[in-house]
N, C-alpha and C positions, 0 to 999 in steps of 0.2 A: 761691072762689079755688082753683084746683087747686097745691095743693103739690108734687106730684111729681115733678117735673122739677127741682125747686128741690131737695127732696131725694135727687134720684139723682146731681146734683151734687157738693153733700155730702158723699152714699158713696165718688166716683168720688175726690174729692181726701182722704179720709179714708185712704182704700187707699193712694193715692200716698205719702203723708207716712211711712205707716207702713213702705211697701215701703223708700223712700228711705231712712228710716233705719234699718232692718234692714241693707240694704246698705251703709250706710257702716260702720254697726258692723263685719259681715265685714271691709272693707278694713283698718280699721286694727287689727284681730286680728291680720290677715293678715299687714299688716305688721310689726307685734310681733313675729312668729312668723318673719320673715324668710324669709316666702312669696315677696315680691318682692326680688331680688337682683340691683342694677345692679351691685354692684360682682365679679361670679364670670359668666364665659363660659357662659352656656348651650348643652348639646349637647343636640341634638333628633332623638331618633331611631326610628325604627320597631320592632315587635317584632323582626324578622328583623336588622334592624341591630344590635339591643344582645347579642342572642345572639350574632353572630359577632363583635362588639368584645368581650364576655366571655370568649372562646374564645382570642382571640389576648392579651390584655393581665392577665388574671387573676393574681393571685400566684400560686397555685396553678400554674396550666399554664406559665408564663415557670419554675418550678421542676423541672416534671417534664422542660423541655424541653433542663435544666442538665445533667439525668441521662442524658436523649442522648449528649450530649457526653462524659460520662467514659466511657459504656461505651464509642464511637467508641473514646474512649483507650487503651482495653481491648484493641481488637483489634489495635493499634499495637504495644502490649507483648507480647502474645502474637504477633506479626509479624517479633519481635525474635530469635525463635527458630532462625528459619531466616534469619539473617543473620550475617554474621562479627561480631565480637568484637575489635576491634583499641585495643591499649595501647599507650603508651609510657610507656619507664620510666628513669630518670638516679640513677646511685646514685654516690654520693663516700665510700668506708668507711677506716675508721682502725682496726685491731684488734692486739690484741697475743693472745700463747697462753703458757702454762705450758708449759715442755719435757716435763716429768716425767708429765702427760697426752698427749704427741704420742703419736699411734695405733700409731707404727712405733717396732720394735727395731733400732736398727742396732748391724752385729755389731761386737763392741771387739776388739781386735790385741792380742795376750798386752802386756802393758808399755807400751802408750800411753793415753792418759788416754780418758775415752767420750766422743764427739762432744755427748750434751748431760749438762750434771749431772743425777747422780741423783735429788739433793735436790729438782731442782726452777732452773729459772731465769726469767725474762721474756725472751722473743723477741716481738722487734719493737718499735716498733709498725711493720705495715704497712700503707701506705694505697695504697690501690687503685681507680679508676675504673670504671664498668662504664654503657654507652647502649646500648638496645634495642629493641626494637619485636616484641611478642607480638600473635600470631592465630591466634585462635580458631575453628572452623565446624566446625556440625555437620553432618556428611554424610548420617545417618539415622537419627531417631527418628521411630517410626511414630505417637509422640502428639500432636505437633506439628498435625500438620495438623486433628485434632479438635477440640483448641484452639480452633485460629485458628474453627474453623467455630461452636462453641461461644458466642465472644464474637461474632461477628456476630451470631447467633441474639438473643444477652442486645443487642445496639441494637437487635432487630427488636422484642425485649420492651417497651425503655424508649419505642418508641415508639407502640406498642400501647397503653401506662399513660400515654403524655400525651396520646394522644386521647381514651382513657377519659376521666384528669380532665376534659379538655377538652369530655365531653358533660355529663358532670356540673355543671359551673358552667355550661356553656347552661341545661342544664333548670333550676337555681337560677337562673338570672339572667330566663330566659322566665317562672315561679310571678312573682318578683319586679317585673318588667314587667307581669304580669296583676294582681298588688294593687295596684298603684298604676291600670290602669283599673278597677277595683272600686270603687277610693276616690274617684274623679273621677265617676266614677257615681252612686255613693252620696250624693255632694257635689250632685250635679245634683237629687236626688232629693229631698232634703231642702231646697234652695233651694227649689224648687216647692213642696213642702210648706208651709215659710212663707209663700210669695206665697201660696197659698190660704186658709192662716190668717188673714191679714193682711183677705185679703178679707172673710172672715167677720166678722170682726171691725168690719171698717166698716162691714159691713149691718146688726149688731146693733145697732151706736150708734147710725146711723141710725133705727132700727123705734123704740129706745129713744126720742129726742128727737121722733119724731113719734108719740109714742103707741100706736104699735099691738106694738111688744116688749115684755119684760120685763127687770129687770138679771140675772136671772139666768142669758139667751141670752150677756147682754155677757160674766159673768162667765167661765162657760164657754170662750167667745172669747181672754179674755184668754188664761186657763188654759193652751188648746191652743194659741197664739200663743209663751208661753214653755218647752213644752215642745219645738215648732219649734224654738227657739232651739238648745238645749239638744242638741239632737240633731245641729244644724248645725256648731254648736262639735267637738263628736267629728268628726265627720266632715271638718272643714276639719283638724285635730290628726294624722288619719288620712292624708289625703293626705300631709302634710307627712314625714310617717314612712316611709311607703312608698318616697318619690321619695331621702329618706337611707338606705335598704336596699338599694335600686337602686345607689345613687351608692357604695358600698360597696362590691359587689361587681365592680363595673367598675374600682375602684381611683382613683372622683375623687374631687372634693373634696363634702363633706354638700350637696344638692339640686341640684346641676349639674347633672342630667339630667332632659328633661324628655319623654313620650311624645307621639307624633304619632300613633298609632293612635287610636280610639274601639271600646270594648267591642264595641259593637252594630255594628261594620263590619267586623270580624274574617273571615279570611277560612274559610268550613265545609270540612269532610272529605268527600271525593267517597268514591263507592260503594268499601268496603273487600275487597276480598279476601283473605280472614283465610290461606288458604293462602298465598298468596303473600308475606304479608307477613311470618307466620312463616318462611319459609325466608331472604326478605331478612335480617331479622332476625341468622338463623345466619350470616349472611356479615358483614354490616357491625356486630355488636357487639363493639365495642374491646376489653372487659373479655374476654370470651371470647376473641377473638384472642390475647390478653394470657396465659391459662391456659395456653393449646393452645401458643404459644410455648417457654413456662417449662419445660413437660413435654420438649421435642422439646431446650432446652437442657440438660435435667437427665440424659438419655438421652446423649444429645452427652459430656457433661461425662462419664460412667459409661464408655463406651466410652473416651474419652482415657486414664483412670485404667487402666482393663483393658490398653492400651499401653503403658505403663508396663513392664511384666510384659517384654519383648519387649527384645533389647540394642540400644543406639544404639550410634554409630561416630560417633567425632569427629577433626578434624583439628587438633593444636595445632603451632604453630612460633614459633620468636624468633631472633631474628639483634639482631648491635650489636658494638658496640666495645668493649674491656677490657685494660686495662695497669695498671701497676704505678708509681705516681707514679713520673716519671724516668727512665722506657722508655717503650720503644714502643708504640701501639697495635696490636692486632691484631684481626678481626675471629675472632667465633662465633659458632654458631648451634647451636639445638637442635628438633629438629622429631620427631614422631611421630604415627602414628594410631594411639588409642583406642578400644578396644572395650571398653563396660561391659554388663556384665550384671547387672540385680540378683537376688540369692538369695532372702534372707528379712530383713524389714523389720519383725517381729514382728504380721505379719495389717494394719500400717496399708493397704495401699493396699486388701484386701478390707473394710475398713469402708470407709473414703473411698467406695469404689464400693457398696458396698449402699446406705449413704446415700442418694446420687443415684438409683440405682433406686428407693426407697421413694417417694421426694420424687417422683419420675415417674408413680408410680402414685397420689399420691396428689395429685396436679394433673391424673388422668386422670380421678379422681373427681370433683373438684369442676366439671372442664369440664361432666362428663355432667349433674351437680345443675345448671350455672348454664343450661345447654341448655332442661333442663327447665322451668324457674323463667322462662327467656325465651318460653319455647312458653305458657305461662300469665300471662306479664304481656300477653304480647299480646295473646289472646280476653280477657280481664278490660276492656285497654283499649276495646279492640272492641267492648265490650257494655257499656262505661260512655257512650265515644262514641254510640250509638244511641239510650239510653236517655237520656242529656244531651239532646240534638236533639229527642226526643218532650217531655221537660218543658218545653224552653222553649217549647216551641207551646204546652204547654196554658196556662202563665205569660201569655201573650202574650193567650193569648184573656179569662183573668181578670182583666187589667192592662183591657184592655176595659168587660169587662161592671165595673170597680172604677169606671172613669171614668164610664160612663154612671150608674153610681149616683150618685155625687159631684154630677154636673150634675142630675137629675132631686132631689135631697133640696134644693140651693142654689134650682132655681127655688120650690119649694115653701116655701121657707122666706123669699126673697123675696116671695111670693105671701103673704105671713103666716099659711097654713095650717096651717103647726106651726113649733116652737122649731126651732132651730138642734139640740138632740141627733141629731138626725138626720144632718146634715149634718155634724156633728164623727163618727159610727159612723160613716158613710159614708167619711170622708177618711181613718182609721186603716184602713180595709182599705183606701183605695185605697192607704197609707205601705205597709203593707206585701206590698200586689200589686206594686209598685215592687220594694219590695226584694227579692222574690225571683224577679222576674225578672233580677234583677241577677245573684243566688246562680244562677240556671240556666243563666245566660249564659256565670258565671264556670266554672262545672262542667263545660259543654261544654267549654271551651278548654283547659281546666285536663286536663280527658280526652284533648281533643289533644295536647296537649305530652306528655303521658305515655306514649300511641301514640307518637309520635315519636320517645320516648326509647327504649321498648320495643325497636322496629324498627332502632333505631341511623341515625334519620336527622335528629335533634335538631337539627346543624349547619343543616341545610336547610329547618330551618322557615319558611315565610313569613304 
């Protein structure tokens, strides 16, 4: 009677029951772990997508964007300069005077008494009205207008410094999009893993109950079956983390976002021209713009102070009404032009201005350092990119020959030519030809976004 069929049976629903309840285990871990979330809105978004939703929605950047606006403010006040100055003013006064202090002598006539006592008296009280309308304008200070030029300069900064943050949490937010497909990989890697434990496992029992294994194939089996486990557990623990680091940086709520990309469909880096991308680079990086700004306001700000030095002219007038409770009103006015000049202010406005010239040269330095430091992150990425791209080929081709191993140790050990040890060495390289294609995968990309970032074109990632 030929048993084998009867027994391949056996294996085939051996495999099954095991695989089945491997898999439900995941599920309700999963659900433990509040993997599955009907009751939170799932966003589903692409790499390119969650970059630019992190760009726009980030705390970070929605703060630098705050700082926009007050310089705006800035150039409003300093705008205020070259505009009139108009008050009104209502005064109701009540005042009495001691005679004996009045300013003026008047002459006394031999034998008649002196118009006020000498001792001293109280005159008044008199109360008196007074409505006006004062204005102000300056007609010529040559600082003004450096000013004004100064605080645009400082928006053109602040928004220099929220693009910068604003690449900055893309390339955090794109790393953070790439671990989470690392960990759904790794996740994929490690399932397979067990389905092929599981398998082994069935063949063993099998060989076992028909005689031709040993327990010590099964045992083995088991062994590598919970170390599967084991492994899968992490790595389902790891998804779940990744996709709340993600959800973090976007500002939702813990694993509401979920990617739509897959690792291995990413899209590669066309042929790079390292010139060229260095000089884009010098164009399009924020942070740099950002220096070169601050220098050009610091210079700004040093020339305004240097005007200073130089006299303004100003216009002041007031008109209004003024009487004497009980009389009449009449009208006044008071008007003149201004000319100040300053002398000596004890050296303040030559430090004020050396300051700013220091501050200038020393934002001219670190343009040049951060110049250079971009001319080298670039070739770096350049030549991580390349290098990334050549290991995942060779990854790719030893994920191959891993798998051909794997099948050629399994038929032999169905063949009952040898134990299962073979085919448990054979599955740990193939675990780990897996996972570092995973790692090479991750490396390439991870090299992309870094070029991207380099280049200052991070925004534009697809």
């Amino acid at each position: 009677m030929n048993c084998r069929p009867f027994r391949r049976s056996i294996s085939i629903g051996v495999t099954l029951t095991i695989i089945v309840a491997l898999l439900a285990f995941v599920v309700r871990a999963a659900s433990a772990q509040g993997v599955v979330r009907r009751d939170t809105a799932t966003l589903r978004l692409t790499l390119a997508e969650a970059v630019r939703l992190a760009a726009k929605q980030n705390a970070s950047v929605e703060a630098a964007r705050a700082r926009i606006d007050a310089a705006q403010a800035r150039v409003t006040e300093r705008k205020a300069d070259l505009l009139p100055n108009v008050s009104a003013i209502a005064a109701e006064r009540g005042s009495t005077i001691n005679s004996a202090t009045f300013p003026i002598e008047f002459p006394v006539t031999p034998g008649q008494p002196a118009l006020f006592d000498p001792r001293g008296s109280i005159l008044g009280p008199v109360n008196s009205f007074d409505a006006r309308a004062r204005v102000s304008q300056t007609l010529y200070d040559p600082s003004v207008k450096t000013r004004i030029e100064a605080a645009k300069t400082s928006v053109a900064v602040a928004g220099a410094d929220a693009a910068s943050i604003a690449d900055q949490v893309a390339t955090a937010t794109a790393n953070a999009y790439l671990s989470i497909l690392r960990a759904d990989a790794v996740y994929t890697a490690r399932l397979a893993d067990s389905t092929l434990a599981a398998e082994l496992l069935g063949i063993a029992e099998d060989q076992l109950k028909a005689g031709t294994g040993i327990a010590l194939d099964v045992t083995r089996a088991r062994s590598q079956i919970i170390g599967a486990r084991s492994q899968l557990i992490i790595a389902r623990n790891e998804r779940e983390r990744t996709r709340n680091d993600l959800s973090g940086i976007l500002g939702m709520p813990p694993g509401s976002v979920e990617p739509t990309d897959v690792l291995a469909s990413l899209p590669q880096v066309a042929a790079i021209d390292e010139a060229g991308v260095v000089q884009a680079a010098g164009r399009n990086r924020k942070d740099l713009q950002s220096l070169e700004l601050q220098a050009t306001a610091a210079r700004q700000l040093a020339a305004s102070i240097h005007g200073e030095r130089l006299p303004t002219v100003s216009l002041v007038a007031d008109e209004g009404l003024s009487q004497r409770n009980g009389r009449s009103y009449l009208p006044t006015y008071d008007w003149g032009i201004q000319l100040s000049l300053p002398v000596f202010d004890g050296h303040r406005r030559e430090g004020r201005e050396s300051e700013q010239i220091a501050l200038a040269r020393d934002l001219d330095i670190r343009s040049r350092d951060l110049r250079f430091q971009i001319s080298t992150d670039v070739r770096s990425s350049t030549l991580n990119v390349r290098s990334a791209a050549e290991v995942v080929a060779a990854t790719r081709e030893r994920l191959s020959l891993a798998e051909q191993e794997v099948a050629q140790a399994r038929e032999r050990f169905q063949a009952g030519v040898s134990g299962n040890a073979d085919v448990i060495t054979a599955s740990i390289t193939l675990n780990n030809a897996r996972t570092q294609l995973i790692d090479a995968l991750i490396s390439y990309q991870t090299s992309r976004v870094a070029l991207a970032r380099a280049q200052g074109s991070i925004a534009t990632l697809d």
